[in-house]
C-alpha positions as CSV (number, residue, x, y, z in Angstrom):
1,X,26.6,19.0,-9.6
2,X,23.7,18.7,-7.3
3,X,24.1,18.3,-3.3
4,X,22.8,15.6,-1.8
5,X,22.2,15.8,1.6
6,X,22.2,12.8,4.0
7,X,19.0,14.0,5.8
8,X,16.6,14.0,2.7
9,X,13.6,15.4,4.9
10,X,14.0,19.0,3.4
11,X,12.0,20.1,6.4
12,X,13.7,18.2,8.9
13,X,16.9,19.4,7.7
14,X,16.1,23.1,8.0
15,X,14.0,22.8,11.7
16,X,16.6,20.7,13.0
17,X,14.5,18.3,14.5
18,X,12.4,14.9,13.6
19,X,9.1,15.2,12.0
20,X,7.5,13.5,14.8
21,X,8.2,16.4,16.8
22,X,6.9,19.2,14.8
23,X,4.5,21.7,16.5
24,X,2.6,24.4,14.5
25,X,5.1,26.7,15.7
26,X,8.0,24.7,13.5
27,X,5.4,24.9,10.5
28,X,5.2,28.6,10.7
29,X,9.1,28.9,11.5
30,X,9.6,26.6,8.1
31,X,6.8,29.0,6.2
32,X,8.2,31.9,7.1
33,X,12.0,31.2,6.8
34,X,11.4,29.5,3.2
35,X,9.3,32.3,1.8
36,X,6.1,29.6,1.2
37,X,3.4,31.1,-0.7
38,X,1.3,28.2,-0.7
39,X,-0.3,25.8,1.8
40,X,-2.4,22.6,0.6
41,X,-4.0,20.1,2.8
42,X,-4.1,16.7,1.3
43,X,-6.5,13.5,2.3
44,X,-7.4,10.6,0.6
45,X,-11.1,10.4,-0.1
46,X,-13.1,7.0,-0.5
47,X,-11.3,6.2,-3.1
48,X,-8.2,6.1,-1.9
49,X,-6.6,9.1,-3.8
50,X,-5.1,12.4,-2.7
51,X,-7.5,15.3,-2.8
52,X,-5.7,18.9,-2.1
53,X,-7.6,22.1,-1.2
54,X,-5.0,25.3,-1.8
55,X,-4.3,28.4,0.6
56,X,-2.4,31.3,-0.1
57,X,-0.3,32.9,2.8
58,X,-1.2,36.3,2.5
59,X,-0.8,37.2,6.3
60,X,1.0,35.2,9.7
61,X,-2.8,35.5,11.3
62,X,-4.1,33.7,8.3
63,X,-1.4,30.9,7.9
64,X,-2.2,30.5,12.2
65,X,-5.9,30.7,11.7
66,X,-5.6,27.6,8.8
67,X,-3.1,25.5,10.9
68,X,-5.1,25.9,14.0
69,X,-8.9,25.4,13.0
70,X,-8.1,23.5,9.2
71,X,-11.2,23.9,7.2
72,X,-14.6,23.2,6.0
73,X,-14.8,20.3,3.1
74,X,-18.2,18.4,1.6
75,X,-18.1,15.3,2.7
76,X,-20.8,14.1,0.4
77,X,-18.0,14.8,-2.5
78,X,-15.6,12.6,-0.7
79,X,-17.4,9.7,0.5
80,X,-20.0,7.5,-1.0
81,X,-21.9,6.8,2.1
82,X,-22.1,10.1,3.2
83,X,-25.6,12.1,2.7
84,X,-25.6,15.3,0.7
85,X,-28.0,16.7,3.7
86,X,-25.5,16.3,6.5
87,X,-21.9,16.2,4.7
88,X,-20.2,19.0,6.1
89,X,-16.7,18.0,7.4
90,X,-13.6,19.5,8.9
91,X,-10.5,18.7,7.8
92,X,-7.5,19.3,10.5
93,X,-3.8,19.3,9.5
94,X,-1.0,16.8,10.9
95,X,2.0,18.6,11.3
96,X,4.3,15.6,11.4
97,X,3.1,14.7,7.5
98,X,4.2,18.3,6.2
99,X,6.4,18.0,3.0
100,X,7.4,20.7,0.1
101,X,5.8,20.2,-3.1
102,X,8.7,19.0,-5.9
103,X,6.4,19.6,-8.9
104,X,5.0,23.8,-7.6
105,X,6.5,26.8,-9.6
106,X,5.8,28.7,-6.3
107,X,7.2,27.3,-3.0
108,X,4.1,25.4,-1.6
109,X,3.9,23.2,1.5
110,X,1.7,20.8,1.3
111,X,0.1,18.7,5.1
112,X,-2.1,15.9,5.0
113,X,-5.3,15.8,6.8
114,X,-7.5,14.2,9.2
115,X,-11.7,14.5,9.0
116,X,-13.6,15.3,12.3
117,X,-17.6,15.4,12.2
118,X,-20.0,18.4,13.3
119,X,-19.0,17.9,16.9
120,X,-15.2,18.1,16.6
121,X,-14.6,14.0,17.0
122,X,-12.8,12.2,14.5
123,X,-15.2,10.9,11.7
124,X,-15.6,7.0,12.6
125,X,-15.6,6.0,9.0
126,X,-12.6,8.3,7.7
127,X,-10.3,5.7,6.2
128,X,-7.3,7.1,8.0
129,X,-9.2,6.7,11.5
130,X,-10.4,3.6,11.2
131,X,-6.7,2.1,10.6
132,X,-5.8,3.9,13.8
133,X,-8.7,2.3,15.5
134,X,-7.5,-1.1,14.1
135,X,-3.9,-0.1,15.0
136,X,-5.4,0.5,18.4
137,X,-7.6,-2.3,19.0
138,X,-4.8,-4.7,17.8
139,X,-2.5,-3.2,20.5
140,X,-5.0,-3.7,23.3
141,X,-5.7,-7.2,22.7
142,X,-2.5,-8.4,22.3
143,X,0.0,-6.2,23.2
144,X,1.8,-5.8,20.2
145,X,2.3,-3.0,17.5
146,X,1.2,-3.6,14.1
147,X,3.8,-2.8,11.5
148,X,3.7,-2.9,8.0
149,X,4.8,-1.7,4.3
150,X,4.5,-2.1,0.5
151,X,5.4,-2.9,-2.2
152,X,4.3,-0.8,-4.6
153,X,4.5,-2.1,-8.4
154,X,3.1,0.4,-11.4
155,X,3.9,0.4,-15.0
156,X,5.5,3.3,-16.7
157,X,4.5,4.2,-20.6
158,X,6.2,5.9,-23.4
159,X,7.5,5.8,-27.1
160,X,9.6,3.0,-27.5
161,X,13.3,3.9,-28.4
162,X,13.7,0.9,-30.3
163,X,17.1,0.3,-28.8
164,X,18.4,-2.7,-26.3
165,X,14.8,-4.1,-26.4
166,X,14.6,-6.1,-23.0
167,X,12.9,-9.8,-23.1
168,X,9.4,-9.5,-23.0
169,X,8.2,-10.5,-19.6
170,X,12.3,-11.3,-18.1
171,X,12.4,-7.2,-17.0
172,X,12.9,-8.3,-12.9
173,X,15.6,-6.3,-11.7
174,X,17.3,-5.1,-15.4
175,X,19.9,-2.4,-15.5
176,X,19.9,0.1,-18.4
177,X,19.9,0.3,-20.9
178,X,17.8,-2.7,-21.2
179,X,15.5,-1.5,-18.4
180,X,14.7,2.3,-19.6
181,X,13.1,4.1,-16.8
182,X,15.6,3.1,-13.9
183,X,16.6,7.5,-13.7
184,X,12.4,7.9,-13.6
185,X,12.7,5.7,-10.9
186,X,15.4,6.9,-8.7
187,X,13.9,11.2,-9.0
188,X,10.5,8.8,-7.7
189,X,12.2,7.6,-4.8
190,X,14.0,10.8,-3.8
191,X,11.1,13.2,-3.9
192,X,9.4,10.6,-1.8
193,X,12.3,10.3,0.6
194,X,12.5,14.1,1.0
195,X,8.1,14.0,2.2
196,X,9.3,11.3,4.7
197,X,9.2,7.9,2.8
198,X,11.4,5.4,4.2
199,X,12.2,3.8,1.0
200,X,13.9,0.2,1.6
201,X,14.5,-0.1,-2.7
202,X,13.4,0.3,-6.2
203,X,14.1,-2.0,-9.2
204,X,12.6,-2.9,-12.6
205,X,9.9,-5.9,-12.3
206,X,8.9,-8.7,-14.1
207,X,6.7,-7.4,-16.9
208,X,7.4,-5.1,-19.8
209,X,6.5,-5.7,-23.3
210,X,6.1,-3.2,-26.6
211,X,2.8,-2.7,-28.0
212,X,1.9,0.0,-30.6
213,X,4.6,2.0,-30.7
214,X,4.6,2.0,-27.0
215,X,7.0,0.3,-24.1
216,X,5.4,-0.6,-20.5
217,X,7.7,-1.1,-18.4
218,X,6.7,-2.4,-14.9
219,X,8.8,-0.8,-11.6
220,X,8.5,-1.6,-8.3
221,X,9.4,0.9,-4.8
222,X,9.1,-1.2,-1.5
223,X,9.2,0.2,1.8
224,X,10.5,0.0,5.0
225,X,8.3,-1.1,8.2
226,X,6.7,1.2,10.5
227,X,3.8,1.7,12.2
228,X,1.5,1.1,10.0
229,X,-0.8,4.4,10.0
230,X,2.8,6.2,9.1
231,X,3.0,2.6,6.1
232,X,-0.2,3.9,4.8
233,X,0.6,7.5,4.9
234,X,4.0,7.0,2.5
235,X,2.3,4.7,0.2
236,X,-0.4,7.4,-0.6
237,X,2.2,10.1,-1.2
238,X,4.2,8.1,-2.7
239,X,1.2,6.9,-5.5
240,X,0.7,11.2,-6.1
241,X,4.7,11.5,-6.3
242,X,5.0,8.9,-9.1
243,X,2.0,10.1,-11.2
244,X,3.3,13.9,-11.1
245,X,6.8,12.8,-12.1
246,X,5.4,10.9,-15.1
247,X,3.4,14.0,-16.0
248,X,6.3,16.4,-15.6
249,X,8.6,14.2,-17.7
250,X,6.0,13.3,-20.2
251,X,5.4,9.3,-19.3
252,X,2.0,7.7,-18.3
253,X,2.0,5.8,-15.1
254,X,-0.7,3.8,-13.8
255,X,-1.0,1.3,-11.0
256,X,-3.9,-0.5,-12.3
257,X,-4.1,-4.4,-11.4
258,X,-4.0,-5.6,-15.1
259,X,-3.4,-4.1,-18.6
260,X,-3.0,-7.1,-20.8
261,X,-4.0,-11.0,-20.9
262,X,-0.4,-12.4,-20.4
263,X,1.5,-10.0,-18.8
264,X,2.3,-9.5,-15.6
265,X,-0.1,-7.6,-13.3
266,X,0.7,-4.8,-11.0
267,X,0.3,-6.0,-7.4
268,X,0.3,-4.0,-4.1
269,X,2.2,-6.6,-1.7
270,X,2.0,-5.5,2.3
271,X,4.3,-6.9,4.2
272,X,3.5,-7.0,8.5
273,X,5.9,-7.6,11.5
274,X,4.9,-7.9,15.2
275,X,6.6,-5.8,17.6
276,X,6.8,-5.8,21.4
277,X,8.9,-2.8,22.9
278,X,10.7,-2.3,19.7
279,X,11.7,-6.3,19.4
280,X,10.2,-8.3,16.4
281,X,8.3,-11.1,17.5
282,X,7.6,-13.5,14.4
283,X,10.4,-14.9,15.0
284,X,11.6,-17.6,17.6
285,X,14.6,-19.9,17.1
286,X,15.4,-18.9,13.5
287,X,11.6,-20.1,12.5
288,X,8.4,-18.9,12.3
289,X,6.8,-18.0,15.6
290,X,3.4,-18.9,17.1
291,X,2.9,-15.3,17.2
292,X,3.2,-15.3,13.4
293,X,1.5,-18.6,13.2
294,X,-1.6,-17.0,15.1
295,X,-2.0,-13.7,13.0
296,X,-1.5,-15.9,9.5
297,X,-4.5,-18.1,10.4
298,X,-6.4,-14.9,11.1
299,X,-5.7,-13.8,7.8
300,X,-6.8,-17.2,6.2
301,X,-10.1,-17.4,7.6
302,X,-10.6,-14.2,7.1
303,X,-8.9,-13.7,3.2
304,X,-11.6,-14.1,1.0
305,X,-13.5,-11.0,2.4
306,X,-9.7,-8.7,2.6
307,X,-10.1,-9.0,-1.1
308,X,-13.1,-6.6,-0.7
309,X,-10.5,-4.2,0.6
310,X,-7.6,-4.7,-1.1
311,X,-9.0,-5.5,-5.1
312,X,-11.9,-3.1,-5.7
313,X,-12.2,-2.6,-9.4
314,X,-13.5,-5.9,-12.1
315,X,-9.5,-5.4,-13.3
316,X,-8.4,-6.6,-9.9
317,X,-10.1,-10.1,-10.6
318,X,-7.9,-10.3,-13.8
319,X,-4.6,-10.5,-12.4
320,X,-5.8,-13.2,-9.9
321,X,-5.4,-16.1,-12.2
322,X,-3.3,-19.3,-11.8
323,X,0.6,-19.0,-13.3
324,X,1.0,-14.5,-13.4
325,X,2.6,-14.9,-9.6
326,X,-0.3,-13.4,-8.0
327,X,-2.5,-15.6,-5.7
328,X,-5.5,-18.0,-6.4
329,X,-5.8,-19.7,-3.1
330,X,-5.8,-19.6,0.5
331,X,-2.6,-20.9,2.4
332,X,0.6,-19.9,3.5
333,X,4.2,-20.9,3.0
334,X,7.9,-19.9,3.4
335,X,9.7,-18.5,0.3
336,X,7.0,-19.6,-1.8
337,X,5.3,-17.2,-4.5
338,X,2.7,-19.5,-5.6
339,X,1.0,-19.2,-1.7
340,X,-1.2,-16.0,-0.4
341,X,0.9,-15.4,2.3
342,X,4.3,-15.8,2.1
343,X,6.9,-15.8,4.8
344,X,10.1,-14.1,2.9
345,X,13.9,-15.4,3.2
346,X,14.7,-13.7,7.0
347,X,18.7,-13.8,7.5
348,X,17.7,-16.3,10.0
349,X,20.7,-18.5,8.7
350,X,23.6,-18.7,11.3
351,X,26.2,-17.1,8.6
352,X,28.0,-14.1,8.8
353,X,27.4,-13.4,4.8
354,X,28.8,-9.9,5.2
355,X,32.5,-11.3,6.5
356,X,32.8,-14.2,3.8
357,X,32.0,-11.4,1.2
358,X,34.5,-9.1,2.9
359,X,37.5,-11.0,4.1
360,X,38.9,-8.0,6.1
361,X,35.7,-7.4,7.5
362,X,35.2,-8.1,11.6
363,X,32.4,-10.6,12.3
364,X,29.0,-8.6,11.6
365,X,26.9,-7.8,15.0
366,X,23.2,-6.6,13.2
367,X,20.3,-7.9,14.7
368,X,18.8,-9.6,12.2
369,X,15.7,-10.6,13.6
370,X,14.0,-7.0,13.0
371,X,14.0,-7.9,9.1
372,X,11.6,-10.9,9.4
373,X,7.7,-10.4,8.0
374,X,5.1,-11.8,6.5
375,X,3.6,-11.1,2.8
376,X,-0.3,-10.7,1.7
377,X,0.2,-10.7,-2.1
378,X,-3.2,-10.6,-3.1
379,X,-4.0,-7.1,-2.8
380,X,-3.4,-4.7,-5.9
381,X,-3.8,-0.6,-5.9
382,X,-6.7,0.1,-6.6
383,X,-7.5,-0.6,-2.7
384,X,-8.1,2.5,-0.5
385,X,-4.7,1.5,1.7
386,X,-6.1,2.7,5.2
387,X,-8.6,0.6,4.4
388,X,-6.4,-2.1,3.7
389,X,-4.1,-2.3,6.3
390,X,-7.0,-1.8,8.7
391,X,-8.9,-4.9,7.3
392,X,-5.2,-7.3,7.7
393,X,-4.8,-5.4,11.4
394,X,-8.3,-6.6,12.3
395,X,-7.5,-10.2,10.3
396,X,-4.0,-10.7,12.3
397,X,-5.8,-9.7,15.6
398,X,-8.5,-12.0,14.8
399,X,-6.2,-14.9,15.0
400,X,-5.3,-14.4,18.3
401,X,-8.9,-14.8,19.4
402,X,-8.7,-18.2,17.7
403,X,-8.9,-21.4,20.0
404,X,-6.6,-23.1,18.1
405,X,-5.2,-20.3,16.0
406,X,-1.8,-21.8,15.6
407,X,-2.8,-25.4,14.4
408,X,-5.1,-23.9,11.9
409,X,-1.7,-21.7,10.8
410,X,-0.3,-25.2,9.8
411,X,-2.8,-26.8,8.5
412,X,-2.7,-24.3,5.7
413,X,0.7,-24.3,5.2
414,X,2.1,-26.0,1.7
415,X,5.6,-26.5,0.9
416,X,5.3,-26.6,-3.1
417,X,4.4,-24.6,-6.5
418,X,0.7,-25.1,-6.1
419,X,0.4,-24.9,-9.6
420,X,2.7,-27.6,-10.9
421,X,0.4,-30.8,-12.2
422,X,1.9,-33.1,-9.6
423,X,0.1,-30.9,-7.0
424,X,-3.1,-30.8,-8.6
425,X,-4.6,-33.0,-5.6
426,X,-3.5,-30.2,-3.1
427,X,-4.8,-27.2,-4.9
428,X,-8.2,-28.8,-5.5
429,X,-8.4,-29.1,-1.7
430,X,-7.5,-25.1,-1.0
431,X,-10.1,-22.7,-0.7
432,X,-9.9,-20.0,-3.9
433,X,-10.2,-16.6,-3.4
434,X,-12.9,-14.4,-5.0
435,X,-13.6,-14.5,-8.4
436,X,-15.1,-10.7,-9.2
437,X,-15.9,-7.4,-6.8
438,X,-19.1,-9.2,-6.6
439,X,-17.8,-12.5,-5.1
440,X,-15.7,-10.3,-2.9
441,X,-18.3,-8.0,-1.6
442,X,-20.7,-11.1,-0.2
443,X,-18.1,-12.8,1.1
444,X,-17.5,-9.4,3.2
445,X,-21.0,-9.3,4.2
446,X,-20.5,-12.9,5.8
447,X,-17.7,-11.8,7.8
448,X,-18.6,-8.3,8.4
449,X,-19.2,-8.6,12.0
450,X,-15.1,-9.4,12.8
451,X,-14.4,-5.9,11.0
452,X,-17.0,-3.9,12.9
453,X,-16.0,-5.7,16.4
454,X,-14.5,-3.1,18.9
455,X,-16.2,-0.5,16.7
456,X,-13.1,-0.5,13.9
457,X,-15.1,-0.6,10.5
458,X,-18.5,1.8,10.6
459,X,-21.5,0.1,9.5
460,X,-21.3,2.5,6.9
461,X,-17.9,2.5,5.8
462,X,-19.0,-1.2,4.7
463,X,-22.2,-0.8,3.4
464,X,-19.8,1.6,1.4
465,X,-17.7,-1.0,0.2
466,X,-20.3,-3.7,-0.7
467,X,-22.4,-1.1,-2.1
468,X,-19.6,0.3,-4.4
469,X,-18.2,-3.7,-5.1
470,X,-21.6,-4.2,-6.3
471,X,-22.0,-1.4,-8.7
472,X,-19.9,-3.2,-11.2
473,X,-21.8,-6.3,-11.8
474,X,-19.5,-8.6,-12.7
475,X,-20.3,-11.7,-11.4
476,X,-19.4,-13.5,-14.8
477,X,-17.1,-10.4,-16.2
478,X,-14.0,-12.2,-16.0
479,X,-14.7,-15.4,-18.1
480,X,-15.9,-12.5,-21.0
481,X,-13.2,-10.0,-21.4
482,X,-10.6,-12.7,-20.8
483,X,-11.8,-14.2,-24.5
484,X,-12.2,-10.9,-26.0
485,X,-9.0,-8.7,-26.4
486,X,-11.2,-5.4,-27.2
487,X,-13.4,-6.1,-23.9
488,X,-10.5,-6.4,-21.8
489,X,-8.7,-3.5,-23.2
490,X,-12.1,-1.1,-23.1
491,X,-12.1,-2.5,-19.2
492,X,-8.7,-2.1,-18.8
493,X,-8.7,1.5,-20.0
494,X,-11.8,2.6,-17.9
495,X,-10.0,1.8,-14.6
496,X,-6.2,2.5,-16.3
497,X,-5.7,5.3,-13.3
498,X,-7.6,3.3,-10.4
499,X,-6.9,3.9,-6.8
């Protein structure tokens, strides 16, 4: 039987030390000491997926000269706003991000990457600087660290066994063998753990259903918080992790938005916490804070244009529809799924849960405080997540600046299924969020000018995203393909492996 370790961090376990502390030294220690032949740096281009460039350790001097100077990369290739007559990048490796390849026949190490223009500074539009610069900007206005993590929902596909047939569109947390890809799951989760993910769970979702010859079965892996650069980081590996699994054991995977009228879409849910010196802050009294209150009504203002960010292909548009539990208009609530943001169930209840369940347990000292967030469910992922989770940093930060941030936090707040007929007065009132990438993309170039305050978002980096938004031309896509099956399948299919 296979040993499992406590520390999953393979590389953690044989340095001895946290990744956080690695040095270039520890990588070519680990190198060395594990026989690597292989070294791959790994970033996410503009479209949000990992790109690797290989290296073969043939000598000590060449494994230093990589880790120390990285390399040379087209940035043209990358990025969609970056000319072909000045695209030369550098590409420089984090040693805290270093992993082992799961899927390699030869023992490969594999580093993600930061990009640095011609004069050695970090690129301003690089996807993975900019969320540090939002990171930082929010920490310097308020004081606060941005946290966050995802949830991260894809569909796996494969011949259907025929056997326990789960209830089409009643799969949310099944157990086998109803639920058929639960093992899938768990070999997900661990290769992820062992490149650093802090997983928090993984369970079957809401939506499966057969479909010629074929079962989709919709999963979900959430995450713990962190800082939200590190959030970002996991999510990314975590998206290449998945898709190699499925290719090794033979499944399709995708994490695209929408696959079917009627079925549940695939959603990319971050959820954000406040901290000050390690202490959560949206919390006060067992309710929701006026810290909380003030980063919410930054991200209603500023929601319509985050869908530029966070739903980036025409597919994105079909998932946000009344009654598929993904959001349709702008306001908040507590444990309420029919709302943009939610605030989850925090433990905030005065009940020791764990000693009524356990009898002979002692009364239960956990602080459970650091559990409370908040939830933006409208983004999906196809979005670039640095880009993301920069664009809700600058939206919560923006709330602070409000005069009257936390009374505009309440007056979006509902109560109620938005959708039910009784509370058809309510939602006419609520603002609706975009209807295509080309609804999404002019509301961004309305509020543009919060992102590129303090010099977070590059001009370029969202003439980027308008320009690629617009591309698709779908101002009136969605009414279309959402009355003809084949259009929605050949749309579905063309953007099956977004993001």
């Amino acid at each position: 039987m296979e040993k499992v370790e406590l520390n999953l961090t393979d590389i953690e376990a044989v340095l001895g030390k946290p990744r956080t502390t690695f040095t270039k030294a520890d990588i070519r220690r680990f190198v060395k000491s594990q026989r690597i032949r292989h070294v791959n740096f790994m970033y996410a281009g503009g479209d949000g997926r990992l790109k690797s460039l290989n290296f073969v350790v043939h000598s000590e001097q060449y494994l230093d000269e990589i880790l120390s100077c990285g390399e040379r990369v087209d940035g043209s290739s990358l990025f969609s706003y970056i000319e072909a007559s000045s695209s030369d990048l550098y590409v420089m490796p984090r040693y805290s991000s270093a992993f082992v390849d799961p899927f390699a026949e030869l023992p490969t190490l594999c580093l993600l990457c930061s990009f640095f223009d011609k004069d050695g500074k970090p690129l301003a539009s690089s996807p993975e600087y900019t969320l540090k610069k939002a990171c930082d900007a929010f920490k310097k206005d308020t004081g606060l660290d941005f946290e966050a993590m995802g949830e991260l929902e894809y569909y796996v596909i494969a011949p259907d066994p025929k056997s326990f047939p789960a209830k089409d569109q009643r799969g949310y947390h099944e157990s086998a063998p109803f639920a058929k890809f639960g093992e899938f799951r768990q070999k997900c989760m661990l290769a992820i753990a062992q490149a650093g993910g802090l997983i928090k769970y993984g369970h079957s979702e809401v939506g499966n259903f057969t479909e010629d010859g074929l079962v989709y079965e919709q999963n979900e892996i959430e995450f713990l918080p962190c800082a939200a650069t590190d959030a970002a980081n996991q999510l990314v590996v975590a998206k290449w992790m998945i898709r190699n699994m499925g290719a090794k054991y033979g499944y399709d995977v995708t994490f695209a938005p929408k696959i079917t009228v009627g079925k549940a879409g695939s959603g990319l849910h971050i959820h954000m916490r406040l901290m000050k010196n390690g202490v959560n802050q949206m919390l006060k009294n067992g309710v929701v804070s006026d810290v909380a209150k003030r980063a919410i009504a930054g991200m209603m203002e500023l929601a319509p244009s985050i869908t530029a960010f966070g739903n980036s292909n025409p597919t994105s548009y079909l998932r946000l529809v009344p009654h598929q539990e993904a959001p349709t208009n702008v306001c908040w609530g507590d444990r309420n799924r029919s709302v943009l943001v939610r605030v989850p169930l925090g433990w905030s209840a005065k009940s020791d849960m764990c000693r009524q369940a356990n009898p002979n347990e002692r009364s239960a000292a956990y602080d459970t405080r650091q559990k409370q967030t908040v939830e933006m469910r409208s983004p999906d992922a196809s979005a670039n997540v640095y880009l993301l989770m920069a664009a809700l940093a600058v939206a919560c930060r923006h709330g602070f600046s409000l005069k009257n941030g936390v009374k505009a936090a309440e007056a979006a707040y509902v109560n109620v299924n938005i959708h039910r007929k009784e509370n058809a007065k309510l939602l006419a009132s609520l603002a609706t969020l975009p209807d295509s990438c080309w609804a999404s993309a002019e509301t961004l170039l309305k509020q543009r000018a919060v992102y590129e305050e303090k010099g977070v978002f590059s001009k370029a980096t969202i003439d980027g995203i308008v320009a690629s938004l617009k591309a698709f031309d779908d101002r009136d896509l969605r009414a279309k393909v959402m009355k003809s099956p084949r259009a929605m399948k050949a749309l579905v299919d063309e953007h099956f492996h977004c993001g």
